[in-house]
C-alpha positions as CSV (number, residue, x, y, z in Angstrom):
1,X,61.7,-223.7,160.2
2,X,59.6,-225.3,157.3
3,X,58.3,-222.7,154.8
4,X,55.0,-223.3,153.0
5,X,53.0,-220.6,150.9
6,X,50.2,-220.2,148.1
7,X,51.5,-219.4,144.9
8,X,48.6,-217.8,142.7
9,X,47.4,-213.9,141.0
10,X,45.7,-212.3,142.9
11,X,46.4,-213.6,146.7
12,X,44.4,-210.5,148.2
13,X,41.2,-212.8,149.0
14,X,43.3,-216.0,149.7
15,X,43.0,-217.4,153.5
16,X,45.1,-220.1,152.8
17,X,47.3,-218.7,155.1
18,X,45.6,-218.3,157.9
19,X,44.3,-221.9,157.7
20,X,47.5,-223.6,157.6
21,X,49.2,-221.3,160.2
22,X,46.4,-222.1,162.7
23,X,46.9,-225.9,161.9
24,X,51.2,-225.8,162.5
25,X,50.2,-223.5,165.6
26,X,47.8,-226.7,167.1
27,X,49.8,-229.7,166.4
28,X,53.3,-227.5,167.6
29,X,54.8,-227.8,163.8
30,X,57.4,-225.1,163.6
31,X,56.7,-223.5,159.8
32,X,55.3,-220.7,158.4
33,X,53.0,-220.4,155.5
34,X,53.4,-217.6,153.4
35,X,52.0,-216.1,149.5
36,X,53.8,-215.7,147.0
37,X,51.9,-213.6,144.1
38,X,53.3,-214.3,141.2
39,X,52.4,-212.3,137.6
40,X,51.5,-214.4,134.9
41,X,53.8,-212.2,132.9
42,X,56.4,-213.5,135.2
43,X,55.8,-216.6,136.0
44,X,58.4,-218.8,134.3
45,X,61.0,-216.5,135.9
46,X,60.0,-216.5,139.4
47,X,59.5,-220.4,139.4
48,X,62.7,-221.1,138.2
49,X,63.9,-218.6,141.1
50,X,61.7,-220.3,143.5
51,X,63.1,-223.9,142.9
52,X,66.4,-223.1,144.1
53,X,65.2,-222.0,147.2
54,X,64.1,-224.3,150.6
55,X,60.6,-224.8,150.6
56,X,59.0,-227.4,152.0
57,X,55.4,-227.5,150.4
58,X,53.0,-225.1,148.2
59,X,49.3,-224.8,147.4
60,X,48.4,-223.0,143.7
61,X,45.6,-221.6,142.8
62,X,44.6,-219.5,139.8
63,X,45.8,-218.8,137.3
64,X,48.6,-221.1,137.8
65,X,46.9,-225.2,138.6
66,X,47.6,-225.8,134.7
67,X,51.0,-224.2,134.3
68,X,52.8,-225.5,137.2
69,X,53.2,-228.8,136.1
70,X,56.0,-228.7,133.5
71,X,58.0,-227.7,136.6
72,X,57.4,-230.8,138.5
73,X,59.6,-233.5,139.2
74,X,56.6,-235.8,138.9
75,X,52.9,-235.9,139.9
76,X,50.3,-237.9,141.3
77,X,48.0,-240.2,139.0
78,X,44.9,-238.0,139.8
79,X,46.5,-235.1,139.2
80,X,48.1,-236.3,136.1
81,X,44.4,-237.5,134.7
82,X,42.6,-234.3,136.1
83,X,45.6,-232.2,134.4
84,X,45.8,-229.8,136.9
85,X,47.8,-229.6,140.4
86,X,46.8,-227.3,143.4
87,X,49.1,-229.1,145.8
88,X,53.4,-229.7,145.8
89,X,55.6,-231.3,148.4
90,X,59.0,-230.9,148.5
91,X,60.5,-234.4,148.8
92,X,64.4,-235.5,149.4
93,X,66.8,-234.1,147.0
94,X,64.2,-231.1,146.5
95,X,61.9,-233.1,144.2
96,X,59.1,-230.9,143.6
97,X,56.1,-233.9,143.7
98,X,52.2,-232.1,142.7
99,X,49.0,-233.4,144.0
100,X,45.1,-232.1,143.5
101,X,42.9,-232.1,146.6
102,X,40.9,-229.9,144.6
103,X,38.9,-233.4,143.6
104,X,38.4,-234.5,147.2
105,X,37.4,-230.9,148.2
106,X,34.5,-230.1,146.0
107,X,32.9,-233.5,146.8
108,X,33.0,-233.3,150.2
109,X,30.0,-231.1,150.8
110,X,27.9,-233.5,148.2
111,X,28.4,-236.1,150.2
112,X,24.5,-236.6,151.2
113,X,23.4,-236.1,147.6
114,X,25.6,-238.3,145.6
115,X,23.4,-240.3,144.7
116,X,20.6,-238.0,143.4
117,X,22.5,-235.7,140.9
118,X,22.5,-237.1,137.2
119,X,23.2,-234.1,135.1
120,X,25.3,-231.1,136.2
121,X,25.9,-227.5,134.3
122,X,29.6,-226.9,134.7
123,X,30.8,-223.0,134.1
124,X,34.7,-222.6,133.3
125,X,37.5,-225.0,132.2
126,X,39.8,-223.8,134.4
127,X,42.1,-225.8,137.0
128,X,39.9,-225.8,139.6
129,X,36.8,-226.9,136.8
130,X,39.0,-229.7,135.3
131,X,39.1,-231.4,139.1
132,X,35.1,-230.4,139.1
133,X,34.5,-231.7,136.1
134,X,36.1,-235.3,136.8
135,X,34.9,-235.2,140.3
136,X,31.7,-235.2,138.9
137,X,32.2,-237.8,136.4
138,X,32.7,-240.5,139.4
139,X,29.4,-239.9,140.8
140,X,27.7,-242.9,140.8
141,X,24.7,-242.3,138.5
142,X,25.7,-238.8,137.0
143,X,24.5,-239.2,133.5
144,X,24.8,-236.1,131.6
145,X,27.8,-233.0,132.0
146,X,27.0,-229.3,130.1
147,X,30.7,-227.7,130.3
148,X,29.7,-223.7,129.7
149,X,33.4,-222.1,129.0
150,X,34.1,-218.7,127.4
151,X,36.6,-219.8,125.2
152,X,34.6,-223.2,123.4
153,X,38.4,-225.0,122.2
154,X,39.2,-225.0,125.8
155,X,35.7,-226.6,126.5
156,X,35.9,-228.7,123.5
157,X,39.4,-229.9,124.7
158,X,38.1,-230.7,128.3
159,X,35.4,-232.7,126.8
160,X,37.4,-235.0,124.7
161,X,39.3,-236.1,127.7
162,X,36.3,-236.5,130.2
163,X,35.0,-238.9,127.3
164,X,38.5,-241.1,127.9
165,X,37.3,-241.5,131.5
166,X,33.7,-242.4,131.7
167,X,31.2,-242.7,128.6
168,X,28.1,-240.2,129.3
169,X,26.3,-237.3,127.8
170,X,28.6,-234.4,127.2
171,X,27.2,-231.1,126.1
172,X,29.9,-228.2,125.2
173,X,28.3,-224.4,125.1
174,X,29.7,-220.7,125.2
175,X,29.3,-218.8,128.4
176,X,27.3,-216.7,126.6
177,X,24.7,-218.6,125.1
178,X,21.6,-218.2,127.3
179,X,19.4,-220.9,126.1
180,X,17.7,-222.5,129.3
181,X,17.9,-226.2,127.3
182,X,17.1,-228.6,130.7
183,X,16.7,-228.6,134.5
184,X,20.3,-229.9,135.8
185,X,20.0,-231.3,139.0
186,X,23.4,-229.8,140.3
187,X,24.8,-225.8,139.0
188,X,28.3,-224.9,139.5
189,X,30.2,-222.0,139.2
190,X,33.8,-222.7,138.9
191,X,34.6,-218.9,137.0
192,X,35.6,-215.7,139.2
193,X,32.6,-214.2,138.5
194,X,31.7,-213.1,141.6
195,X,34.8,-212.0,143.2
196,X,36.9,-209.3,143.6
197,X,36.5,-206.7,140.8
198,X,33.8,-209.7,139.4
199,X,31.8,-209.4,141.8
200,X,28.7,-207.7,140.1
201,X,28.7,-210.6,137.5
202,X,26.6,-214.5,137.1
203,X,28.1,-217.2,135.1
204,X,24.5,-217.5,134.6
205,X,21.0,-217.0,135.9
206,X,20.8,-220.4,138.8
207,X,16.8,-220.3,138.1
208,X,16.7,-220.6,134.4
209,X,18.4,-223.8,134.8
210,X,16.7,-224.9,137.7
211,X,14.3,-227.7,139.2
212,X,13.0,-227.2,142.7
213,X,15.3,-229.9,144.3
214,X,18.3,-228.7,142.1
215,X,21.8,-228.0,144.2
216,X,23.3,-224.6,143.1
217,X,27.2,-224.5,144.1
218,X,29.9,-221.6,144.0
219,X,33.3,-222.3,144.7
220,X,34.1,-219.3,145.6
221,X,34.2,-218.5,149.7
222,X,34.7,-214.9,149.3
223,X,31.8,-213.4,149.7
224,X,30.8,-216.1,151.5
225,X,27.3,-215.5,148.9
226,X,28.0,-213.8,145.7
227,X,25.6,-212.8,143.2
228,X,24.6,-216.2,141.7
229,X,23.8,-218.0,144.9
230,X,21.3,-214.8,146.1
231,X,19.5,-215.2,142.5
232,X,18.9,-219.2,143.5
233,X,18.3,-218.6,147.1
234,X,15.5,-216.3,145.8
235,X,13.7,-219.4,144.2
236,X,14.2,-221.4,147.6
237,X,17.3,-223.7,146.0
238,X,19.5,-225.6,148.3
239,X,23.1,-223.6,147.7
240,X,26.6,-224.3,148.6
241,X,29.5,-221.7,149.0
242,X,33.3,-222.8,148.2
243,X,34.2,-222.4,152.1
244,X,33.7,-226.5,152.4
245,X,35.8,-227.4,149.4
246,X,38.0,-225.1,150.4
247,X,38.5,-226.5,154.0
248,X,38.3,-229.8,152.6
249,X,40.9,-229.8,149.8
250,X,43.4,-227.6,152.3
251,X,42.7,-230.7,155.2
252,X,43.9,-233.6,152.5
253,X,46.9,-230.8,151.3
254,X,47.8,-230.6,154.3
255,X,47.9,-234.4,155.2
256,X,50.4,-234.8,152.3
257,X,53.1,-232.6,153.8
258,X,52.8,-233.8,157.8
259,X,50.4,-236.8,157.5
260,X,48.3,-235.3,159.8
261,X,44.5,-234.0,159.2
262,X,42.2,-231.2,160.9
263,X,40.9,-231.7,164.0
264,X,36.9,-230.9,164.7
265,X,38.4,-228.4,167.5
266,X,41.2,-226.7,164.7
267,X,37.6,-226.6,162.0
268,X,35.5,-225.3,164.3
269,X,38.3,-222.4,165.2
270,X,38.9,-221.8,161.6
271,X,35.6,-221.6,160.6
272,X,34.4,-219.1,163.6
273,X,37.2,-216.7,163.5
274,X,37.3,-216.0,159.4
275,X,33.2,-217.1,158.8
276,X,32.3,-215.3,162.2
């Protein structure tokens, strides 16, 4: 039997597994996909434990996308550039190979709006941010990226490397600092504010920052609406929850390990038995 599993801190929320498990169950793939919750604390020294066993494939997810990678045997040019990884095969010889579908995911659902977003508010600098972030800096006609991090080096750091990719307005601020300085045509939330013990807290107020055609997205899927998507649906704004990227980035990880991808039937399964 192939193993697969989620490495990541906390895994209470995570239906990673349910996702993949119902995908090897359609297509008659005999493997199990598993979590392993791994303490930052201990991270180095569960790795290193982890690489000697026989796994076929992992997903990461926080706190871990940025850390992983000086365990890999090598990574994928996207991932490389984005500087985080969120996907690993286990290739011949046990070469641990990362990916990031994280990119692919979060565009998915933006898909009929490409076109129309030129400035986005960014909140975190995280893994899942950095694929944001450059995700966003391929849009066709973005012109303008505000990175709001609570740690400003971190933001800083993120913005020196966006500016290698594409040459457009960058604008690094404090989580904290509440000046409402434009209308952004696209807010995301890619913090944890929101979830779990979080889930009381905004990254920021969606309206202050607002036009009436802006897009206000939350990659987090559980709650399916937290906090910061109520406040904009109260001002009528078109909002996104993270259960599309999350889908669409688990699809394309999921096509690297069997070169297979989701059926309609397997999505519409998924999607009615954990959304309801």
């Amino acid at each position: 039997m192939k193993k697969f599993a989620i490495i990541g801190y906390p895994l209470s929320h995570s239906a990673s597994p349910y996702i993949h498990n119902a995908a090897f169950e359609l297509y008659g793939i005999d493997a199990q996909y598993g979590k392993l919750e791994i303490n930052p604390d201990r991270f180095d020294e569960e790795i290193q434990k982890i690489k000697k066993e026989n796994w076929t494939g992992f997903n990461i997810t926080i706190p871990h996308k940025q850390r992983i990678m000086s365990y890999l045997d090598s990574i994928d040019p996207v991932a490389q550039r984005i500087g985080a990884v969120n996907t690993i095969k286990v290739e011949a010889g046990g070469r641990w190979v990362g990916y990031n579908t994280d990119y692919q995911g979060f565009l998915k659902p933006l898909e009929p709006y490409r076109r129309q977003i030129r400035s986005c508010l960014l909140a975190g600098a995280g893994g899942a941010a950095r694929a944001v972030a450059f995700a966003l800096c391929d849009l066709p006609n973005i012109a303008h990226l505000s990175l709001l991090n609570r740690n400003p080096q971190k933001g800083l750091a993120l913005k020196n490397e966006l500016e290698r990719h594409r040459s457009i307005d960058y604008q690094t601020r404090e989580l904290n600092d509440k000046t409402a300085d434009k209308e952004y045509d696209l807010l995301v939330n890619a913090t944890p504010l929101g979830m779990g013990e979080l889930k009381d807290q905004l990254p920021f107020d969606p309206i202050r920052y607002a036009h009436r055609k802006t897009i206000v997205y939350d990659l987090i899927y559980n709650p399916q609406e937290t906090l910061f998507l109520k406040q904009a649906q109260k001002d009528s704004l078109k909002t996104i929850n993270g259960w599309p990227m999350l889908l669409g980035q688990a699809e394309a990880a999921f096509h690297i390990w069997t070169r297979r991808g989701f059926t309609e039937e397997l999505k519409h399964y998924i999607e009615s038995t954990l959304l309801g």
